[in-house]
C-alpha beads as a LAMMPS data file, in Angstrom:
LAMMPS data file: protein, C-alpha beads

179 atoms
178 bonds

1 atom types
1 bond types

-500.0 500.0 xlo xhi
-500.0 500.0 ylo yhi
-500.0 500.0 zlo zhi

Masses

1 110.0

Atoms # bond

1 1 1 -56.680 -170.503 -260.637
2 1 1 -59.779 -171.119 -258.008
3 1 1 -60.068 -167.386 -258.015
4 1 1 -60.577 -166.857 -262.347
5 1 1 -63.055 -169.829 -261.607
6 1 1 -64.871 -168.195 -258.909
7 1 1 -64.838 -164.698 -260.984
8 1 1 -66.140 -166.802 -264.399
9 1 1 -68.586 -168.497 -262.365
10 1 1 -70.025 -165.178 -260.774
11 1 1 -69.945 -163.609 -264.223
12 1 1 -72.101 -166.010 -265.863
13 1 1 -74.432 -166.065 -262.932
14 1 1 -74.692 -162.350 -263.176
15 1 1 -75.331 -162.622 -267.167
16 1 1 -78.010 -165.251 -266.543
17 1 1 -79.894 -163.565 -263.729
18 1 1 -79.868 -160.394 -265.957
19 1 1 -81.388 -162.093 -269.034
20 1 1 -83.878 -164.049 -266.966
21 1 1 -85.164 -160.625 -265.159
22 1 1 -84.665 -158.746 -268.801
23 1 1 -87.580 -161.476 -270.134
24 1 1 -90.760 -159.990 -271.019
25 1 1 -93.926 -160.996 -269.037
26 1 1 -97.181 -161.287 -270.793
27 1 1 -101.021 -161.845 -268.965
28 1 1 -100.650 -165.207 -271.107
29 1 1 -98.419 -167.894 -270.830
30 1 1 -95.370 -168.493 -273.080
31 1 1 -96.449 -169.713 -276.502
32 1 1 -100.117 -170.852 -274.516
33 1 1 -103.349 -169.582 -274.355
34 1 1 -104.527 -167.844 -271.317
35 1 1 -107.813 -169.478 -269.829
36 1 1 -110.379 -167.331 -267.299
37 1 1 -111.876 -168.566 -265.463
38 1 1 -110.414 -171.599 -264.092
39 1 1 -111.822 -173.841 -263.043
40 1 1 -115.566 -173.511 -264.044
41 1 1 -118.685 -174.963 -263.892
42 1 1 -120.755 -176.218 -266.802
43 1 1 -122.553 -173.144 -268.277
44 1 1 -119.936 -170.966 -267.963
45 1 1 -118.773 -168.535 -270.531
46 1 1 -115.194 -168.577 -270.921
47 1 1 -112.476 -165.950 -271.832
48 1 1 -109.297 -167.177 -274.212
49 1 1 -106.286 -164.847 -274.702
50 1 1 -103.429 -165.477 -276.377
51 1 1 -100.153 -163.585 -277.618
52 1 1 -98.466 -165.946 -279.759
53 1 1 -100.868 -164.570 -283.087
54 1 1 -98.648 -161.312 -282.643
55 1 1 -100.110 -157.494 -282.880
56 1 1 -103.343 -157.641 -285.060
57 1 1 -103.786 -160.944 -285.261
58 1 1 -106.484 -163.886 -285.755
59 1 1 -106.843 -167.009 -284.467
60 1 1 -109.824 -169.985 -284.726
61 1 1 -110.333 -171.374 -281.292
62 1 1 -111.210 -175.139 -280.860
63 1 1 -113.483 -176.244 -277.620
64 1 1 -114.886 -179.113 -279.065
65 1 1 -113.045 -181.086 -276.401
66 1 1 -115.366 -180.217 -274.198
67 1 1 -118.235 -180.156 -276.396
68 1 1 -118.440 -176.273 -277.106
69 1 1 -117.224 -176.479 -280.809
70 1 1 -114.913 -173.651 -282.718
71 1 1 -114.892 -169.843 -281.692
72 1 1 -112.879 -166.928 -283.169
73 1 1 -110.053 -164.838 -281.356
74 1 1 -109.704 -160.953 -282.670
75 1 1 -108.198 -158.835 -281.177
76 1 1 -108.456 -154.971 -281.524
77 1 1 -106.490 -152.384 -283.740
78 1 1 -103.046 -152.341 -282.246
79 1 1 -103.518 -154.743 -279.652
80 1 1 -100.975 -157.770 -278.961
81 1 1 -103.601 -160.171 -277.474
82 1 1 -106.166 -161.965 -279.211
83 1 1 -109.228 -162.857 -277.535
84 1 1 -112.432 -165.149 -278.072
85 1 1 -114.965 -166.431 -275.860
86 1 1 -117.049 -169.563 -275.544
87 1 1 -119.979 -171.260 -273.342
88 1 1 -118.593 -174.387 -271.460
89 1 1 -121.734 -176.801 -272.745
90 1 1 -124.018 -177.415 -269.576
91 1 1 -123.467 -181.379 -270.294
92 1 1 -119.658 -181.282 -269.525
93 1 1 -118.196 -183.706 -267.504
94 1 1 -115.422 -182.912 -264.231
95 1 1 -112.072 -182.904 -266.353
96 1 1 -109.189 -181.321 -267.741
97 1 1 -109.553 -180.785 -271.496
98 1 1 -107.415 -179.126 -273.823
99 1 1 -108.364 -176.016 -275.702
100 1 1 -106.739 -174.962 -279.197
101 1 1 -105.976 -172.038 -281.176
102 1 1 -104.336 -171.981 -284.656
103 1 1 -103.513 -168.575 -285.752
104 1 1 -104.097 -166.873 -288.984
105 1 1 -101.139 -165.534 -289.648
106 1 1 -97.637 -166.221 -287.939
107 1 1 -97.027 -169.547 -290.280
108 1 1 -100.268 -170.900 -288.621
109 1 1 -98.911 -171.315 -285.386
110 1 1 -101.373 -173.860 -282.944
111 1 1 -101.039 -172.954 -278.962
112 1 1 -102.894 -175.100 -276.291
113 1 1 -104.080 -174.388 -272.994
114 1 1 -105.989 -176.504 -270.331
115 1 1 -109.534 -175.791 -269.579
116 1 1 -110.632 -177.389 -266.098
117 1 1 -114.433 -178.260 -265.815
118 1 1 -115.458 -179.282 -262.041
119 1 1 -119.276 -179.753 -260.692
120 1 1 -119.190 -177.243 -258.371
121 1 1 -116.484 -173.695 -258.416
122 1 1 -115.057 -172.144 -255.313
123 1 1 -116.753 -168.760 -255.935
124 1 1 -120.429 -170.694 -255.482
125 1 1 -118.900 -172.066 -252.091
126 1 1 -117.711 -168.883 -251.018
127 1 1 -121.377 -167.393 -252.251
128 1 1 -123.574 -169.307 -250.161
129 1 1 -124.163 -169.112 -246.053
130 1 1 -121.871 -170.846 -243.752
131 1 1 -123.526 -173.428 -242.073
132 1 1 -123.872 -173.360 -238.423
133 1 1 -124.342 -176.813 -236.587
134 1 1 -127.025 -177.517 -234.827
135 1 1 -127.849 -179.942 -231.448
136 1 1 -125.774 -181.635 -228.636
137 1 1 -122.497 -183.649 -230.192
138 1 1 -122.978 -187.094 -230.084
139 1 1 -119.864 -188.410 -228.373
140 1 1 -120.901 -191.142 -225.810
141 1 1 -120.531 -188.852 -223.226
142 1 1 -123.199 -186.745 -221.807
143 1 1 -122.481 -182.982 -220.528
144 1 1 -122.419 -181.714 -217.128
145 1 1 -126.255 -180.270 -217.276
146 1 1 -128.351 -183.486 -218.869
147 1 1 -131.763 -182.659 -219.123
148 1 1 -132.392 -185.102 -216.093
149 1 1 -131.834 -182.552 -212.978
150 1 1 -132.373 -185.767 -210.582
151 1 1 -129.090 -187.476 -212.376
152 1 1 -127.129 -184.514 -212.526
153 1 1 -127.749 -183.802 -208.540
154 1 1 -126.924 -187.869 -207.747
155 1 1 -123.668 -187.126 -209.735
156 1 1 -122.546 -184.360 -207.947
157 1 1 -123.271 -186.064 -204.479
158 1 1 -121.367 -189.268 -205.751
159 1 1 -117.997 -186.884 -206.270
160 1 1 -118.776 -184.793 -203.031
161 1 1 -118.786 -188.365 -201.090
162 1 1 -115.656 -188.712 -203.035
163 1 1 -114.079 -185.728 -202.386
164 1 1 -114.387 -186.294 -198.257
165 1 1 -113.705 -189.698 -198.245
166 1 1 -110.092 -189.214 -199.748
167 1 1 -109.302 -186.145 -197.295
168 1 1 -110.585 -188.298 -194.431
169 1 1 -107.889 -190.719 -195.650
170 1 1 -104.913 -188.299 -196.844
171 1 1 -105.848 -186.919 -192.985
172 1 1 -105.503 -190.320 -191.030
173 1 1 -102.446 -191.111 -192.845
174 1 1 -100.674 -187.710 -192.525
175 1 1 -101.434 -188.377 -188.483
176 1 1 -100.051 -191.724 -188.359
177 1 1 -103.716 -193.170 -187.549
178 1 1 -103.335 -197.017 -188.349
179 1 1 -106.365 -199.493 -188.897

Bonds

1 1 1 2
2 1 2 3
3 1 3 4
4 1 4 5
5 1 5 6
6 1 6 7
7 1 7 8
8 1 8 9
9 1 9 10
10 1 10 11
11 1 11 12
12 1 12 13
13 1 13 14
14 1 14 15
15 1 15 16
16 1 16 17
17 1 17 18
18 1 18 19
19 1 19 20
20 1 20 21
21 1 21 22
22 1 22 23
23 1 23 24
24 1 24 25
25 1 25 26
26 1 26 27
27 1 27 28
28 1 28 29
29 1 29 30
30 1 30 31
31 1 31 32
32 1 32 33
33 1 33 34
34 1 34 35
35 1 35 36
36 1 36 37
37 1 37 38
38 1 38 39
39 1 39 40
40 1 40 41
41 1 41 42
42 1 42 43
43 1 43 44
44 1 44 45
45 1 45 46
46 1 46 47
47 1 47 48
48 1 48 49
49 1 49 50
50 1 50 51
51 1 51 52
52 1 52 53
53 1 53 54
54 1 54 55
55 1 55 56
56 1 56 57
57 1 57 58
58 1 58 59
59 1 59 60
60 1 60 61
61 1 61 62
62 1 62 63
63 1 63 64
64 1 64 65
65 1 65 66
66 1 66 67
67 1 67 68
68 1 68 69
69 1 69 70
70 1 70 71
71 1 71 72
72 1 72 73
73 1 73 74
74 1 74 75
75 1 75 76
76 1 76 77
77 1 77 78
78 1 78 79
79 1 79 80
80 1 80 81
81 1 81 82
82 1 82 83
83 1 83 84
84 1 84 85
85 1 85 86
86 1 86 87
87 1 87 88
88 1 88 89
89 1 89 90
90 1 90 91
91 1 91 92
92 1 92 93
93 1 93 94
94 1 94 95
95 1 95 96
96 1 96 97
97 1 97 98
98 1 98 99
99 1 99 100
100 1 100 101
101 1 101 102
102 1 102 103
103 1 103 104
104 1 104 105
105 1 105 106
106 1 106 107
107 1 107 108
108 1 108 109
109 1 109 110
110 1 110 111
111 1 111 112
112 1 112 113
113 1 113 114
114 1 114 115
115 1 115 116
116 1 116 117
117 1 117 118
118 1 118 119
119 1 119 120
120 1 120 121
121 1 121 122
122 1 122 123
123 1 123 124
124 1 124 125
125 1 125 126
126 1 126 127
127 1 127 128
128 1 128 129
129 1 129 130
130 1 130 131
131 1 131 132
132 1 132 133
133 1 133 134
134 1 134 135
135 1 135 136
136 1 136 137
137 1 137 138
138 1 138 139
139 1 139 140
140 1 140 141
141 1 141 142
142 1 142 143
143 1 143 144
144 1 144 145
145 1 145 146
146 1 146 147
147 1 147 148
148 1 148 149
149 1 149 150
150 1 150 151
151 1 151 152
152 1 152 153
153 1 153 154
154 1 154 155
155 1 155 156
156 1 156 157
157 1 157 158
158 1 158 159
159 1 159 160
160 1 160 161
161 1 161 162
162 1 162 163
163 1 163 164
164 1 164 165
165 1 165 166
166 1 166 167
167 1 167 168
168 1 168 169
169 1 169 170
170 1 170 171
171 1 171 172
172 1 172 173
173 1 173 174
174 1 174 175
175 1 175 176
176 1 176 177
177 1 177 178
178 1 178 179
C-alpha cells in the first residue's frame, strides 16, 4: 500500500516537473507587458513589448498614468511581439504607475504592466566619478603625528616615563624588594 502511494506520488511529481519545464518562455511576462527600462528617470523614452496580441498583432498603449498619454504597439510581419514606445513626461513624480495595452484583435484583450519612475536611475550613479574623501576624520581623537611636533614629542616622553617606571616595578617585585 505505502509503496503504490510512494510510486503515484513520484509519478505525478514527474508529470508536473515535465509540464512546468515543457512551458514556453517569452522576453515578456505571462499575459503582461514587458517594460525597459526599469526604473527610469523623467525624460526617458520607454520600450513596451507584449505577446498576448498574438503574431501580427496591434495594440493601443495607455501611459496617461504617468502623464505620457496613448501610444501604438506594431509589431513587424511575422513577428509574435508587439512593440510601442513612449517619453516618460519630464514632470513625473517617484512612483509606480500602471501602463495598459488593449489589443486589436484577440477579443480585445487589455494586459498591464508596472512602470517605475524614480528621481535619480542606477546607470547615472554608476556614470559619474566616485568620490574620494577628503581631510583628517573627525573622531575626538587626534592621530599619532598632530601638526604640533612639541605635543607629539611630550607624548611620547609621557609613555617612555611610563614604560620604565612599570619595569622598575615588575623588577623590584620579581626580586622580592619590599618598601
Amino acid at each position: 500500500m505505502r509503496t503504490a502511494r510512494r510510486l503515484s506520488t513520484t509519478a505525478a511529481l514527474a508529470v508536473t516537473s515535465a509540464v512546468l519545464l515543457a512551458a514556453p518562455v517569452s522576453a515578456a511576462p505571462a499575459g503582461g507587458l514587458d517594460i525597459t527600462p526599469s526604473p527610469v528617470t523623467p525624460g526617458t523614452t520607454v520600450t513596451v513589448r507584449t505577446s498576448a496580441c498574438g503574431t501580427d498583432g496591434t495594440a493601443a498603449g495607455d501611459a496617461s498614468a504617468v502623464g505620457a498619454g496613448t501610444f501604438a504597439l506594431t509589431s513587424a510581419a511575422g513577428a509574435r511581439d508587439a512593440a510601442g514606445r513612449f517619453q516618460v513626461p519630464p514632470s513625473a513624480q517617484p512612483g509606480t504607475y500602471e501602463i495598459v495595452a488593449r489589443c486589436a484583435s484577440s477579443g480585445g484583450r487589455q494586459v498591464a504592466g508596472d512602470l517605475t519612475v524614480t528621481l535619480t536611475s542606477t546607470a547615472a550613479a554608476r556614470e559619474r566619478d566616485p568620490v574620494h574623501p577628503r581631510g583628517h576624520v573627525k573622531t575626538g581623537v587626534g592621530g599619532a603625528l598632530g601638526p604640533d611636533p612639541v605635543q607629539t614629542a611630550a607624548g611620547v616622553a609621557a609613555l617612555a616615563v611610563a614604560a620604565a617606571g612599570g619595569t622598575w616595578l615588575l623588577h623590584r617585585r620579581a626580586r622580592g624588594d619590599r618598601f
